[in-house]
C-alpha positions in Angstrom: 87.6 117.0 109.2 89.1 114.5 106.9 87.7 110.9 107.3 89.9 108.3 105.8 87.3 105.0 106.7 86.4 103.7 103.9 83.5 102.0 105.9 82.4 105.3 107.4 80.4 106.0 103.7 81.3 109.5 104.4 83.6 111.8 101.3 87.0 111.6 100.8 87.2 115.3 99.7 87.0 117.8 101.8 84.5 120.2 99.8 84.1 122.5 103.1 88.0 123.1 102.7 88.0 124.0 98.8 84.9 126.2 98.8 86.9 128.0 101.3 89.7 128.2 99.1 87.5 128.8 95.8 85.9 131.9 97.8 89.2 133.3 98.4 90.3 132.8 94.9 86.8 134.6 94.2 87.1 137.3 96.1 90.3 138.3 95.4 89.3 138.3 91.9 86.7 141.2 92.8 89.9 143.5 92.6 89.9 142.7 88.2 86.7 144.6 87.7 88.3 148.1 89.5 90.5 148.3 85.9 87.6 148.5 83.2 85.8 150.9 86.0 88.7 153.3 85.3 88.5 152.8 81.8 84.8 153.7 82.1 85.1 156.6 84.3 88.1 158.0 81.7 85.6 157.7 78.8 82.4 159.3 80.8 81.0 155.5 80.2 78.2 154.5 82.9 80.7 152.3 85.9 77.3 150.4 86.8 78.1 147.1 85.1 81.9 146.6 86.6 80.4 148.2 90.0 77.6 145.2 90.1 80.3 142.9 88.2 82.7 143.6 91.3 80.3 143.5 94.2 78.4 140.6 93.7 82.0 138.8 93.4 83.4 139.9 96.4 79.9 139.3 98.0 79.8 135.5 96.7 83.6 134.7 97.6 83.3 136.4 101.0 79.9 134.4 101.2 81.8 131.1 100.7 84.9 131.9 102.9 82.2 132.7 106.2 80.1 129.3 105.5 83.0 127.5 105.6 85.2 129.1 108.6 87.9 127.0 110.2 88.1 124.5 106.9 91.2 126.3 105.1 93.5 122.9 104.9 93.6 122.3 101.1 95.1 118.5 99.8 95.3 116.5 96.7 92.3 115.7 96.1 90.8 118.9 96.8 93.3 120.4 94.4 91.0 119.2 91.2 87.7 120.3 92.8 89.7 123.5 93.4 90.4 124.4 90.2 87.5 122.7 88.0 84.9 125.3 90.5 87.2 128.1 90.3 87.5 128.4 86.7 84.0 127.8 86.2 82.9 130.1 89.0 85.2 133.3 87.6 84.1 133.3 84.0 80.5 132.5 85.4 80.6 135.8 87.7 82.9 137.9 84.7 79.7 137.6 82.6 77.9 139.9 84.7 78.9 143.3 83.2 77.9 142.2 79.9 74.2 141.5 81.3 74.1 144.6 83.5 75.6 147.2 80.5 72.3 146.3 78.6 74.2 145.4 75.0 71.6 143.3 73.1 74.7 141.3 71.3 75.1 140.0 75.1 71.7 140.3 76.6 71.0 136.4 77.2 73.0 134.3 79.6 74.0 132.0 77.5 75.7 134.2 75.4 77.6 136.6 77.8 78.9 133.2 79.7 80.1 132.2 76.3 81.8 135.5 76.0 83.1 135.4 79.5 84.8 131.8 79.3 86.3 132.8 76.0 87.7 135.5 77.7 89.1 133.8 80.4 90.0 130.7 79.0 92.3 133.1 76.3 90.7 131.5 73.4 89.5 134.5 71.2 85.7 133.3 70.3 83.2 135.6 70.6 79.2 136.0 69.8 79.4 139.6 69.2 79.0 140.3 65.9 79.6 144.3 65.8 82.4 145.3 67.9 82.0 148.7 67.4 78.7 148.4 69.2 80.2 147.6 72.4 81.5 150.1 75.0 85.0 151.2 75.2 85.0 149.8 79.0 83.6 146.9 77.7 85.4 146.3 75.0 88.5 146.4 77.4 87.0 143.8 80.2 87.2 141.5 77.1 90.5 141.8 76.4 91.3 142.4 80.0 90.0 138.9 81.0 91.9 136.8 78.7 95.2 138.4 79.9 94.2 138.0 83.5 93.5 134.2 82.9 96.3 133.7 80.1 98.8 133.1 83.1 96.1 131.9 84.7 93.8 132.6 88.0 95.4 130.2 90.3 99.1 131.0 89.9 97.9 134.5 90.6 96.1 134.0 93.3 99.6 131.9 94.9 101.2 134.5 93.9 99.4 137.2 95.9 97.9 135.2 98.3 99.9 133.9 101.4 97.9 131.6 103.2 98.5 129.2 100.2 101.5 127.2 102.4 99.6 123.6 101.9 98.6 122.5 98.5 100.1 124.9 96.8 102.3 123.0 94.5 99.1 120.4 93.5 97.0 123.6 92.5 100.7 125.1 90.3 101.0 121.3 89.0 97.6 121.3 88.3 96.9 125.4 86.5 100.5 125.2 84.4 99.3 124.2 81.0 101.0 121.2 79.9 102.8 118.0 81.3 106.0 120.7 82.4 107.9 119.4 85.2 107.8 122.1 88.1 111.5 123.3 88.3 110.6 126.1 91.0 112.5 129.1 90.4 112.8 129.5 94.3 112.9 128.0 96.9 108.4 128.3 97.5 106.3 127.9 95.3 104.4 131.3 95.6 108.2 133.0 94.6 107.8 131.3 91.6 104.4 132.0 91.0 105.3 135.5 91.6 108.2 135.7 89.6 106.5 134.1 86.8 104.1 137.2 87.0 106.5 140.0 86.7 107.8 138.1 83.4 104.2 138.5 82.6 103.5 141.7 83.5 107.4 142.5 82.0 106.6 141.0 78.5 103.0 142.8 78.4 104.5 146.5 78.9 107.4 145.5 76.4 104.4 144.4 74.0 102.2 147.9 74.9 105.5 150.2 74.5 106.4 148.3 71.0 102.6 148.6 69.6 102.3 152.6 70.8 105.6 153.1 68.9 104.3 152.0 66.0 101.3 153.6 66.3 102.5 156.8 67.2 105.3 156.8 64.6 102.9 156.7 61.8 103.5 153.0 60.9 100.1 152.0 61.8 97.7 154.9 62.3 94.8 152.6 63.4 97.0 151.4 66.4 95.8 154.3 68.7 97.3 154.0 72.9 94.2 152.3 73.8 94.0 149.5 70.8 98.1 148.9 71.9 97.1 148.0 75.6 94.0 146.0 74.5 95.9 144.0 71.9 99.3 143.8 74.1 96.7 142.3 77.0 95.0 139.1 74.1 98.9 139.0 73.2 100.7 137.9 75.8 98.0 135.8 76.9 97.8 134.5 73.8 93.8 135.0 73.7 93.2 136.3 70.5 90.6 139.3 71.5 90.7 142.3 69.1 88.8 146.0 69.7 88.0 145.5 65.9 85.5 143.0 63.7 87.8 142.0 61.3 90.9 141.6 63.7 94.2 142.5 62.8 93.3 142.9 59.0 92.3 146.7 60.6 96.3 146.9 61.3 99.2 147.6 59.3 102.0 144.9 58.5 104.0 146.4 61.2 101.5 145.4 63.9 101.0 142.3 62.5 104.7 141.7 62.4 105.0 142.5 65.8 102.4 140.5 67.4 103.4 137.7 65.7 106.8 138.3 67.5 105.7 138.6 70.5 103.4 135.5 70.6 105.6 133.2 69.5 107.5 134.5 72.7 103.9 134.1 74.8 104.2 130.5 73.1 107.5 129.4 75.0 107.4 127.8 78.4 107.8 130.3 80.8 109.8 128.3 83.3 112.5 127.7 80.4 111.6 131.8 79.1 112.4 132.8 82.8 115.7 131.3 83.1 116.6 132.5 79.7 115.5 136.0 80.0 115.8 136.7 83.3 118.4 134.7 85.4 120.5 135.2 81.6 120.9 131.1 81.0 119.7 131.4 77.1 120.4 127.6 76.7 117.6 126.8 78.7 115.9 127.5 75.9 118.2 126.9 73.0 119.2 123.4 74.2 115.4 122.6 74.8 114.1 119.9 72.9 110.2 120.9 72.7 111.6 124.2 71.9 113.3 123.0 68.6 110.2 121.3 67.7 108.2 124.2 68.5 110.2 126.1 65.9 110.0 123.6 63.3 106.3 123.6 63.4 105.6 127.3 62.9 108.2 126.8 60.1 106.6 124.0 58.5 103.5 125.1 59.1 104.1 128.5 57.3 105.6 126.8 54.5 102.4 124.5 53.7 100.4 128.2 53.9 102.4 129.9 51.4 102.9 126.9 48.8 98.8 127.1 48.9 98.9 131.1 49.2 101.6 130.9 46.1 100.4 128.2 43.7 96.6 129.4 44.1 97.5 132.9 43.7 95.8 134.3 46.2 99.0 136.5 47.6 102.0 137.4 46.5 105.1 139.0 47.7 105.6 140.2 51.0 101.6 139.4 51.7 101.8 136.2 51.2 105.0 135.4 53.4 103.5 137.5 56.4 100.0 135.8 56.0 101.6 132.4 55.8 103.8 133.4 59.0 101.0 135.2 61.0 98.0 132.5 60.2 101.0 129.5 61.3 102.0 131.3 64.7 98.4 132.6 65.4 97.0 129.5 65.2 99.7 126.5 66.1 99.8 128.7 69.1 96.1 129.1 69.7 96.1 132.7 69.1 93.3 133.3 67.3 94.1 136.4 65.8 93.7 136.9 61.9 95.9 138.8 59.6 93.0 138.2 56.7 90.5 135.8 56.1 91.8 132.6 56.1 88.9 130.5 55.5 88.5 132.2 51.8 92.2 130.2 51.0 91.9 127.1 49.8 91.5 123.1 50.9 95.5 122.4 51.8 95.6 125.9 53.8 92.6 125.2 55.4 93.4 121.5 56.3 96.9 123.2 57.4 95.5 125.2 60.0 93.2 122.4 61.6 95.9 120.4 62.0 98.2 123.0 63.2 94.9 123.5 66.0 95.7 120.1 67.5 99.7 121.1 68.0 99.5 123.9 70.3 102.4 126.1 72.0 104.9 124.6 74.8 103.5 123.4 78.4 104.0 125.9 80.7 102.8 129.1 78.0 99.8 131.0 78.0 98.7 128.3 74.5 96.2 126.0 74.5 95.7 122.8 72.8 97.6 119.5 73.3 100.8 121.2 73.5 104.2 120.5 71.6 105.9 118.3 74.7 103.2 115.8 74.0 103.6 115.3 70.5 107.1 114.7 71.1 106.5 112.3 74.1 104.0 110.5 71.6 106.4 110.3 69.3 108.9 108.8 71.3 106.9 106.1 72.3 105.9 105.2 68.7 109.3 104.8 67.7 109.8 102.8 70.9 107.5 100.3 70.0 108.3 100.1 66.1 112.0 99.2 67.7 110.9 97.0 70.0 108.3 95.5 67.3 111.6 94.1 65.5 114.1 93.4 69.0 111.8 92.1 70.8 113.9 92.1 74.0 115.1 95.8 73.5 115.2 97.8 76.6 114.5 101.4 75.4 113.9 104.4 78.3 112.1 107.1 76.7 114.6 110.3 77.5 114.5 114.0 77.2 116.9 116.1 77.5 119.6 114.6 79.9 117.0 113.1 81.5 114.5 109.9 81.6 111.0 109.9 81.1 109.2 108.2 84.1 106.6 105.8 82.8 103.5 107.4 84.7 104.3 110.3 82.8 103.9 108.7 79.5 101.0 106.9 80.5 99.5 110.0 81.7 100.9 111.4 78.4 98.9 109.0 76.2 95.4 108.9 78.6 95.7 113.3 78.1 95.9 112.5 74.0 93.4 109.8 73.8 90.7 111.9 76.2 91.5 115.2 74.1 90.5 113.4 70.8 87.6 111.7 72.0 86.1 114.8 73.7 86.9 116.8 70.2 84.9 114.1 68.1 82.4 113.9 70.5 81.8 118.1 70.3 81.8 117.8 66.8 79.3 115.3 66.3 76.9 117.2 69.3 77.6 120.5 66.9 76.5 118.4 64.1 73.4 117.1 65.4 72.4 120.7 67.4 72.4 121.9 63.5 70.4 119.0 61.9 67.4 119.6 64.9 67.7 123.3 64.8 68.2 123.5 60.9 71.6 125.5 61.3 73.3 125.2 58.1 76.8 123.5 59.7 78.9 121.7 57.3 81.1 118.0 58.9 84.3 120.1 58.5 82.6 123.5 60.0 81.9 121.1 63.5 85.4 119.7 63.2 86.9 123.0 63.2 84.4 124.9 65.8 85.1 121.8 68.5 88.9 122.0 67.7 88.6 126.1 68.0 86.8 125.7 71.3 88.7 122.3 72.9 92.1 124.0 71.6 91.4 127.3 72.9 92.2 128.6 69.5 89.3 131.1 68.9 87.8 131.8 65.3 87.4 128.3 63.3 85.8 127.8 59.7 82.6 128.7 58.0 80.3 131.4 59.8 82.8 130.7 62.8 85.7 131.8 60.8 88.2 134.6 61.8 85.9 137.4 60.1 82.4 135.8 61.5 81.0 134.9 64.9 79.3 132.4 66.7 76.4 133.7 67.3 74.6 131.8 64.7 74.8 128.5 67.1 71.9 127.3 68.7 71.7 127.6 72.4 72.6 124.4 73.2 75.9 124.3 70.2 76.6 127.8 72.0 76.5 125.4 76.0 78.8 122.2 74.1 81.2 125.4 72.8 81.8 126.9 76.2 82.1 123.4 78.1 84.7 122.7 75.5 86.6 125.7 76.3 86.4 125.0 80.2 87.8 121.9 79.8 90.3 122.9 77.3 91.6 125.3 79.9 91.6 123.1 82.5 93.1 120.7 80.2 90.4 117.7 80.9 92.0 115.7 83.7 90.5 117.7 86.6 87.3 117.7 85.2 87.3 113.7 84.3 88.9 112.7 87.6 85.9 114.4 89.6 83.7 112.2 87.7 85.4 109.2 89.2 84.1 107.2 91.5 87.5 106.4 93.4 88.2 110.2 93.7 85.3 110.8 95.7 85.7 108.0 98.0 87.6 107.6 101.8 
C-alpha cells in the first residue's frame, strides 16, 4: 500500500510492487537460455550450463513474484527502481553459464559478470582473450545476449507480457535509448512494443539471409550459417560481439560491407524506421532532422579516417575507403566491431574515433552513447544564447521539426550531457589510479578511451583494450568501474542517479 504522509516516515516507492514486477521480467527471461541449449544439443556440447543458467532464473524471478503476492501495481516512481534492478539482475543471472561451463577465461565472477553486462548492455567488450577456446553454445549465448538486450529487456517483456496495463508507458519512456518522444504506433503501448519487435526480429533475418548469401556464394568463405546468425544477432543490436579474435578482419570485404549497411540501419530510430519501412511513410525519416545529422557524422567522420589513412599511407584504394567507412559507422554507432586494427593508425584517426565515441546513433536505436538528438538539442541552445548574448530581449523557442522544444526537455537535455561527462572523467581517472596501485601499464589516453568504450557502450577502446586485445589485463576493481559504466550507460544514468536521491525515496 502506497503511503503518501510525508509525516508517516515510511517510503514513497513501493519496492514490494517492483520486485514483483522485476521477478516477472526475470522469469520470463528464463525462456533466453532454451536457445543456446539447442545450439549445445546440435553440436553434442554438454546443456549443463544453460540448464543451471535457466533454472536458477526462473527459480529467482518465480521466488520474487511469490514473496511479493498481491503488490503488482507498478507507478512512476517504481518505474526507475524497475528498470535500474532489472538490468542489473539479468546480466547478473546471464553470467551463470560462463561459471558453470568451467572455461578458465571466465572462471571468476568478476569476469563472467563483465562478460555478461557487455553482452547485454550490446557493447562488444569482452575479457576472453581466445575465442576459439570457448564453446560453440557459448560462443552463441554471447552473441545471443546482446541481441536480446539490443531492443532491450523491458520493451520485450511489454511486449509479451500482458499484465503490463499500468506503468507501462514510464518503463517504454524510461528503456527507449535517448530523449525520443513516444509517438506510439498504436493505440497501447504493448502494440508498439510489439511491433517494434517484429521490425527487430524482421531486420535480423534480412541481416542472417544477406550474410549466408555471401557466405554461401563464395564471397566470404569464412562466413559459414552459424557465424551469419551470430554476427546478424551483435548487428542488429548493434553490440559488437564476434565468434572470432580479431573480429571482422576474419571476413571478407563483402561482409564487412554488409554489416556496415545494416548497422547504420540498426543506428536509426526505430519509431521513425517503423513508419518508414513498415507503414511506407519514407519521410519520416528523410525529413528528420537528427537523421540528416546522423548522416553527416558518419560522413564526416569517415572523411577525417581516410585523410589520416591516405596521407600516412597506411591504406590505399578500396581498403582504405572501407576501413575509413566501417571504423566511422562501427564506432559513431557504438558498434564495436573492427574491420582492422585501428589503434595501429595514427594520432588524428585515433582522436577521430574517441570523439566519434561521445556522438552515438539516434534515440530510439539499439546505439549507445549520448546520442545524435542531443548534440543537436545542445546545439540549439548554444546558438540560442550567442543570439540572445547580442539581443538581449530576443525571444527564441528552440524548435525541431515542425515542432517546439519544451524547456524541461532541454533542461533535462543538458543535466543527461553534463552527468555523462562527469561520470566518463570520473571512470577514467578510477582506471588511472586502479593502474598506478596495481602497476598496470595504462596510459591517460588508454583510460579516456576504456571509460568512453564502457559509458558509450562502444566495446573495444585503445591500447591492450583495443579492437584486437581484451580487457582482461584490468585489475579487478578497473574490471568492477568498467561494468558499472556499462550499466549505467545502458540505462543511460538518470534512473540510476535519481534512486540516489533523497526526494525520490520519500512520501
Amino acid at each position: 500500500m502506497r503511503v503518501a504522509v510525508a509525516s508517516s516516515g515510511r517510503l514513497g516507492v513501493d519496492v514490494g510492487s517492483a520486485l514483483n514486477l522485476i521477478g516477472t521480467f526475470v522469469a520470463a527471461s528464463s525462456v533466453a537460455s532454451l536457445f543456446p541449449l539447442a545450439v549445445a544439443l546440435g553440436y553434442g556440447e554438454a546443456p549443463w550450463p544453460f540448464l543451471v543458467g535457466g533454472a536458477s532464473t526462473l527459480a529467482l524471478g518465480l521466488g520474487l513474484v511469490a514473496v511479493t503476492q498481491g503488490r503488482e501495481r507498478v507507478g512512476f516512481r517504481e518505474g526507475f527502481l524497475v528498470v535500474a534492478l532489472t538490468w542489473l539482475l539479468i546480466p547478473a543471472l546471464g553470467s551463470i553459464p560462463y561459471l558453470v561451463a568451467g572455461e578458465a577465461q571466465l572462471a571468476r565472477p568478476v569476469d563472467a559478470l563483465f562478460e555478461s553486462m557487455s553482452g547485454f548492455t550490446a557493447t562488444g567488450s569482452t575479457v576472453v582473450t581466445d575465442l576459439d577456446e570457448l564453446s560453440r553454445s557459448l560462443l552463441m549465448w554471447r552473441q545471443f545476449t546482446q541481441w536480446v538486450g539490443g531492443m532491450g529487456i523491458v520493451v520485450l517483456a511489454l511486449a509479451i507480457l500482458p499484465r503490463l496495463r499500468v506503468g507501462g508507458r514510464q518503463l517504454f519512456q524510461s528503456e527507449l535509448a535517448g530523449p525520443t518522444e513516444l509517438e506510439r504506433l498504436t493505440a497501447s503501448i504493448r502494440d508498439t512494443a510489439q511491433r517494434l519487435w517484429l521490425l527487430y526480429l524482421g531486420l535480423t533475418g534480412l541481416a542472417i539471409v544477406v550474410l549466408a548469401t555471401i557466405g554461401w556464394t563464395g564471397l566470404d568463405e569464412a562466413m559459414s550459417p552459424y557465424d551469419a546468425v551470430a554476427h546478424a544477432f551483435s548487428s542488429i543490436a548493434i553490440g559488437g560481439f564476434s565468434t572470432e579474435n580479431r573480429s571482422l578482419e576474419a571476413f571478407s570485404a563483402a561482409t564487412q560491407w554488409a554489416i556496415a549497411a545494416f548497422v547504420v540501419i540498426a543506428g536509426i530510430n526505430f519509431l521513425r524506421l517503423y513508419r518508414a519501412v513498415v507503414l511506407r511513410q519514407p519521410r519520416a525519416v528523410s525529413r528528420d532532422q537528427e537523421f540528416r545529422v546522423y548522416v553527416g557524422a558518419l560522413v564526416v567522420g569517415a572523411l577525417l579516417l581516410l585523410v589520416e589513412l591516405l596521407a600516412s599511407g597506411t591504406l590505399g584504394g578500396e581498403a582504405a575507403v572501407r576501413h575509413a567507412v566501417f571504423q566511422s559507422v562501427s564506432i559513431m554507432t557504438t558498434a564495436g566491431f573492427a574491420s582492422t586494427d585501428y589503434a595501429a593508425w595514427g594520432a588524428l584517426a585515433q582522436l577521430t574515433l574517441l570523439a566519434l565515441m561521445f556522438v552515438g546513433a539516434s534515440a530510439g536505436s539499439t546505439g549507445g552513447s549520448i546520442k545524435v538528438i542531443r548534440h543537436v538539442v545542445v546545439a540549439k541552445v548554444i546558438r540560442r544564447e550567442l543570439d540572445q548574448a547580442v539581443h538581449r530581449e530576443l525571444v527564441q523557442p528552440i524548435r525541431m521539426g515542425a515542432g517546439v522544444v519544451d524547456e524541461r526537455l532541454l533542461r533535462s537535455v543538458m543535466t543527461f550531457v553534463l552527468l555523462y561527462l562527469a561520470i566518463f572523467a570520473a571512470g577514467a581517472i578510477g582506471l588511472v589510479i586502479d593502474a598506478r596501485v596495481g602497476n598496470v601499464e595504462v596510459s591517460a589516453f588508454d583510460a579516456l578511451g576504456a571509460s568512453a568504450a564502457a559509458l558509450g557502450n562502444v566495446g573495444p577502446a585503445f591500447g591492450f583494450a583495443g579492437p584486437m586485445g581484451s580487457y582482461a589485463p584490468f585489475s579487478d576493481a578497473s574490471t568492477g568501474i568498467l561494468t558499472a559504466l556499462m550499466w549505467l550507460g545502458r540505462l543511460e544514468i538518470v534512473p540510476v542517479v535519481v534512486l540516489l536521491t533523497r526526494a525520490h525515496w520519500r512520501a
